[in-house]
C-alpha positions as CSV (number, residue, x, y, z in Angstrom):
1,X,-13.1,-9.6,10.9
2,X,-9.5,-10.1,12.1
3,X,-8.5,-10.4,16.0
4,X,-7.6,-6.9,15.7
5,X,-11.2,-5.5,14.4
6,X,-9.6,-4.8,11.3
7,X,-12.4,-5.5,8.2
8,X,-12.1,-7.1,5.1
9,X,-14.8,-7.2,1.9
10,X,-16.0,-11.4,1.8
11,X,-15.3,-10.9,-1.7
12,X,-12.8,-9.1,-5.1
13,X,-14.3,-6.0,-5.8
14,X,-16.0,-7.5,-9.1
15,X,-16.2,-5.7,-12.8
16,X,-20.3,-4.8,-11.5
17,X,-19.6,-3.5,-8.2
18,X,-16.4,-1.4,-9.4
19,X,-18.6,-0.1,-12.7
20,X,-21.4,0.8,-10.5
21,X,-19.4,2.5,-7.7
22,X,-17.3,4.7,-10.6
23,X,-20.0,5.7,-12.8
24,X,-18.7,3.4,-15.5
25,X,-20.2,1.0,-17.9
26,X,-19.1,-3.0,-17.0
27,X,-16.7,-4.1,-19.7
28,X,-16.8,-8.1,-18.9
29,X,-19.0,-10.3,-16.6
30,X,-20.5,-8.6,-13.4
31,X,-19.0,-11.7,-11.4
32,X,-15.8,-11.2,-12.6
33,X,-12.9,-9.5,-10.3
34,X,-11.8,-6.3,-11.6
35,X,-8.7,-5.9,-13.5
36,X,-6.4,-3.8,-15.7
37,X,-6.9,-0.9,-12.6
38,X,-3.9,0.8,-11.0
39,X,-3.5,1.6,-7.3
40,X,-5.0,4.7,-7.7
41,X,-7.6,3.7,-9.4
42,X,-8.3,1.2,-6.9
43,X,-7.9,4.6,-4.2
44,X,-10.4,6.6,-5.9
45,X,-12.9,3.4,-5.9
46,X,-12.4,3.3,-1.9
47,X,-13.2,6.9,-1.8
48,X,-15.9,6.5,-3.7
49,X,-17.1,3.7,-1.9
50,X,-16.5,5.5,1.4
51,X,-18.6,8.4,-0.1
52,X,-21.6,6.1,-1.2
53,X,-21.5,4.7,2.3
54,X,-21.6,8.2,3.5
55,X,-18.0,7.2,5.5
56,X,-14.7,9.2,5.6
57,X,-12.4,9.4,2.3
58,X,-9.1,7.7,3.1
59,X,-6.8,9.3,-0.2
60,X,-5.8,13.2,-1.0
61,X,-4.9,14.5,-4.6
62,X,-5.4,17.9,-6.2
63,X,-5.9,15.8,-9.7
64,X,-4.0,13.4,-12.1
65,X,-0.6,13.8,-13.9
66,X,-2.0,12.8,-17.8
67,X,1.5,11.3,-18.7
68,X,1.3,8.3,-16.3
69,X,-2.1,8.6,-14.2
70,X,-0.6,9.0,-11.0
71,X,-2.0,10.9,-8.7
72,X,-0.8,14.6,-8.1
73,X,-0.3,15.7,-4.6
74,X,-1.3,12.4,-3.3
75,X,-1.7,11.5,0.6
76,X,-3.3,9.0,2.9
77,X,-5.2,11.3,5.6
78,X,-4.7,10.2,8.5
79,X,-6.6,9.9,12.1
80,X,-7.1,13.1,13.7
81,X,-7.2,14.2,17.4
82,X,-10.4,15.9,18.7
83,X,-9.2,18.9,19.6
84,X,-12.5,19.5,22.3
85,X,-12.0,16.3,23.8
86,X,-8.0,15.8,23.4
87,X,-9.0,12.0,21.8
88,X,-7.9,9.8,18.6
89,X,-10.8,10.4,15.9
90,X,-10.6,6.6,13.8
91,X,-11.8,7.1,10.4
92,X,-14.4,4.9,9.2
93,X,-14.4,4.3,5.5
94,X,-12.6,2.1,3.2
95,X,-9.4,1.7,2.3
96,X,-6.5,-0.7,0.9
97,X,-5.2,-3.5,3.2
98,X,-1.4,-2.8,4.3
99,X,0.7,-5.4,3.5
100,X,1.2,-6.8,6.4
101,X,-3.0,-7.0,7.0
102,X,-2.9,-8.8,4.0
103,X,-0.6,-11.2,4.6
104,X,-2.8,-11.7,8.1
105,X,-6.1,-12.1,6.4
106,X,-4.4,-14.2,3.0
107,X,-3.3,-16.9,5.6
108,X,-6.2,-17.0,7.5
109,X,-4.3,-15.3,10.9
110,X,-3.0,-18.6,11.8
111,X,-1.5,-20.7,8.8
112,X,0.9,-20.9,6.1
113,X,-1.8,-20.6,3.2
114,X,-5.2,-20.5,3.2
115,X,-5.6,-24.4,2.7
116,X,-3.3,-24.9,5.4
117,X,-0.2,-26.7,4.8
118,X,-1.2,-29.0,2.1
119,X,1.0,-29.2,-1.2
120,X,-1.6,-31.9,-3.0
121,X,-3.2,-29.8,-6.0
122,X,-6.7,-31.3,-6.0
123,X,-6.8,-29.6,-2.3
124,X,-5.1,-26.0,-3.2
125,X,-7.3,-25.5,-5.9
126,X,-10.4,-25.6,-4.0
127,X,-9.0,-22.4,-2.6
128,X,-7.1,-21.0,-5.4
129,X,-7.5,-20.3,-9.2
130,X,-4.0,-21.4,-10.5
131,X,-2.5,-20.3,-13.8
132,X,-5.9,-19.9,-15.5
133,X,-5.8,-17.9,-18.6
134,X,-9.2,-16.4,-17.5
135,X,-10.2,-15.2,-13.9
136,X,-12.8,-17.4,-12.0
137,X,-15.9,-15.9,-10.8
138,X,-15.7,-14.1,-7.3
139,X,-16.3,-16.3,-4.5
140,X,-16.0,-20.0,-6.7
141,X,-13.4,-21.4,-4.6
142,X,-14.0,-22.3,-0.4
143,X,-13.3,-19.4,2.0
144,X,-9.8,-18.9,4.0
145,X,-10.8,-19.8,7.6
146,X,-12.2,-16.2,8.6
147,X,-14.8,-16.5,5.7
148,X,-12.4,-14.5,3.0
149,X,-12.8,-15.4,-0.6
150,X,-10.6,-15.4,-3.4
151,X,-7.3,-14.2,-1.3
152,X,-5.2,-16.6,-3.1
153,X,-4.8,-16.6,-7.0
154,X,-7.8,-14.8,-9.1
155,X,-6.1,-11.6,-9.6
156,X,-3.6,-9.5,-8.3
157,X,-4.4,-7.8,-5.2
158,X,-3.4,-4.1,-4.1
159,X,-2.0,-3.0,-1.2
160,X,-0.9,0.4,0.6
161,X,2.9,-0.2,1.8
162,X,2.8,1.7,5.4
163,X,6.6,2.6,5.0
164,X,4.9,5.3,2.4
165,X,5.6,3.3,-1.2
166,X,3.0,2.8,-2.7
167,X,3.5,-1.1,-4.7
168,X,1.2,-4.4,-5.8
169,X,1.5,-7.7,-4.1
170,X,1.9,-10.1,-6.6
171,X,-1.3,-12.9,-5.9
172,X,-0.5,-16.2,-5.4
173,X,-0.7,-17.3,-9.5
């Protein structure tokens, strides 16, 4: 939980948890992090997650273009104002970080990394998996200081840019 109330999963989505959630079958190890997914797959899994959780869908299409798998028509819905009541209705679901809440929860809301400032490799890879061939299980490596796992390194993470682009944030490999 960041100083702002924003939440953040402990953990990667893993292979099990991402299988489960989309009606698929697991194609590698349940503790593995998901991979090979685009950003809109990884905005349909928080809808579906949101829906499972019986929480409000974050991410609007009217279906897939077949030639890239982008989403057609797509939007991020946002907060709504009660129109009874005249007040800000916050949606409660999940949805991708913004870059910027990433950055805050990556560096633990305070430091430079999530190890802190240290450039000695024995310490960094407690907290990082660094130019492995293979992913590490979720959750191997010591938490970033507000109990976030796997943050740096692993695999790449996804983001939703708030300017309205849409774009991956290269992890820390």
């Amino acid at each position: 939980l960041s100083p702002s109330g924003l939440r953040f999963g402990r953990f990667e989505v893993t292979e099990g948890l991402y299988a489960k959630v989309m009606k698929r079958t697991a194609s590698q190890t349940p503790g593995l992090p998901v991979a090979n997914v685009t950003i809109y797959d990884a905005m349909l899994f928080c809808n579906a997650l949101s829906k499972s959780a019986g929480l409000d869908t974050f991410y609007t299409h009217s279906g897939r273009v077949a030639a890239n798998g982008y989403l057609k028509d797509f939007a991020v819905r946002p907060d709504t104002i009660d129109p009874t009541a005249g007040t800000k209705v916050i949606r409660k679901g999940f949805r991708l970080p913004t870059a910027v809440e990433w950055d805050l929860a990556a560096n633990a809301w305070s430091s430079i990394h999530p190890w802190g400032s240290s450039e000695d490799p024995q310490v960094v890879a407690q907290y990082a998996v660094w130019n492995a061939i293979d992913p590490a299980m979720v959750g191997s490596r010591h938490p970033t200081g507000p109990g976030l796992f796997d943050l740096a390194g692993n695999a790449r993470e996804w983001v939703y840019r708030n300017r309205g682009m849409l774009d991956d944030l290269t992890s820390w490999q």
